[in-house]
N, C-alpha and C positions, 0 to 999 in steps of 0.2 A: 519484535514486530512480526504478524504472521503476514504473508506475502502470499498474493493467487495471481499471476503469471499465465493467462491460458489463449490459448489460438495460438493459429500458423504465421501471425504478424507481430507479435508483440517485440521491442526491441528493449528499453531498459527501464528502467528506475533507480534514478540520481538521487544521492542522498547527501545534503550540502549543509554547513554550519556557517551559516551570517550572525557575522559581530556585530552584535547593535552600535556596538562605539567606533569601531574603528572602521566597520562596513565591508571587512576582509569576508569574502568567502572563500570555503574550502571545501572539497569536494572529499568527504567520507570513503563514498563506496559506491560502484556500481554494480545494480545486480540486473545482469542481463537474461532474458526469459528465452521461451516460453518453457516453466516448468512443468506443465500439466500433460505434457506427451518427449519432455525430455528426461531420461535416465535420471538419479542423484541418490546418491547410500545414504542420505540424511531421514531420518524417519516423518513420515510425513501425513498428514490428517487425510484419510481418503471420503471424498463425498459421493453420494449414491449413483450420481451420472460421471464419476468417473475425473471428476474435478480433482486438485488438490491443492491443500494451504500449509504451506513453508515456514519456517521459521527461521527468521535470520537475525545475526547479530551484532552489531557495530559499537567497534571501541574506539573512544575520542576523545579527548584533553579539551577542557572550557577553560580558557585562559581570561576570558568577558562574559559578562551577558549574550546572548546569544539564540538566535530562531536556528530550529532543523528544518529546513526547507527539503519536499519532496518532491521528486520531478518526473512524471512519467512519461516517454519518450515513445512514440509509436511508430510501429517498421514503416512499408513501403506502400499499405494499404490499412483499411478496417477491419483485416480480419485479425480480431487480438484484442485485447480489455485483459487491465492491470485493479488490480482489488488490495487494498491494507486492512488490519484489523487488528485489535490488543496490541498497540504500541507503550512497550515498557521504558521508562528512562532510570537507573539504579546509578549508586556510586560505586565505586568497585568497594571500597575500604566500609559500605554500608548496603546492609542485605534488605534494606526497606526502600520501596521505588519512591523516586521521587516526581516520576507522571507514571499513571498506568489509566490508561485510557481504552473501552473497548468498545466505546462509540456507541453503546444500546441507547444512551439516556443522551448526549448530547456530545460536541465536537470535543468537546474539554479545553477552550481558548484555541483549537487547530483554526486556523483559516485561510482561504481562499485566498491566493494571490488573481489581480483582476489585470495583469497584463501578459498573459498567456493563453495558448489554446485550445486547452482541456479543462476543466473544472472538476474538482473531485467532488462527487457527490454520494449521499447519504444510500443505501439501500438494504432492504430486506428480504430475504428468499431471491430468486433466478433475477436476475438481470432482464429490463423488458426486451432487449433484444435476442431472439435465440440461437441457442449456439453458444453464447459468450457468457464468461465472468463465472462465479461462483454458483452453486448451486442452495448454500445457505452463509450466515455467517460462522465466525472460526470457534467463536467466543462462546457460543450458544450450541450450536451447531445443528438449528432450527430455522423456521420462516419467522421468527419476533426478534432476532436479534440482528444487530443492526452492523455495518460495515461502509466502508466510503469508498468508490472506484471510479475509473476513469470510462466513460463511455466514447469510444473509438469507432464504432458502426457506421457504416454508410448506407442511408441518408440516417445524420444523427439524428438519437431519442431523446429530447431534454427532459429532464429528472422534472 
């Protein structure tokens, strides 16, 4: 999954496995931000204003059916916006992915939970707010290619 992490507020991204059967969640991994002006040896996609998009990687055992729920968590103000993009799901013991999604052409079955605060929305090239979020998507690394992020600005911009 490539991850953009940028502003002086951003606080995390939960990444959670709900059982369809048994309704257990577990919480994966938390990747706490802001990466786009913190240090990190990982090699990383540089975008022309200075932006960057991460790559990160989560291993996990599906015991059931099962959603990967994404949570994006924002600090103590607006100043901060969380971006995903090219979400791979692989088996370890199989080198063919079994979701590889990078959002140009449509969510790929991702959706919206409707009882939270943020929506992740669909976008292409700069974020309508300035300042914040990616400067293109990760995939493309263009204004056509498409990406889903959480819009965290004050007064919010709806998609």
């Amino acid at each position: 999954m490539q991850l953009h992490m940028h502003g002086l507020n951003v606080k995390d991204l939960n990444v959670y496995l709900k059982g369809r059967l048994t309704h257990r969640v577990r919480m994966l991994t938390r990747l706490s931000g802001p990466w786009s002006i913190e240090g990190r040896d990982e090699p990383r996609v540089f975008g022309e204003d200075g932006d960057w998009w991460n790559e990160e990687r989560v291993e996990f055992n599906i015991v059931e059916p099962a959603q990967l729920v994404l949570e994006g968590v924002r600090g103590e103000n607006y100043r901060g916006d969380i971006a995903i993009d090219d979400i791979t799901i692989t088996q370890s013991s199989c080198p063919s992915a079994l979701v590889d999604c990078s959002f140009d052409n449509d969510t790929c079955g991702w959706r919206q939970m409707f009882d939270d605060d943020f929506n992740w929305l669909p976008n292409v090239g700069e974020t309508r707010t300035r300042d914040t979020g990616p400067s293109s998507d990760h995939t493309r690394a263009d204004n056509d290619g498409r990406y889903l992020f959480i819009e965290a600005s004050w007064p919010r911009v709806e998609g």
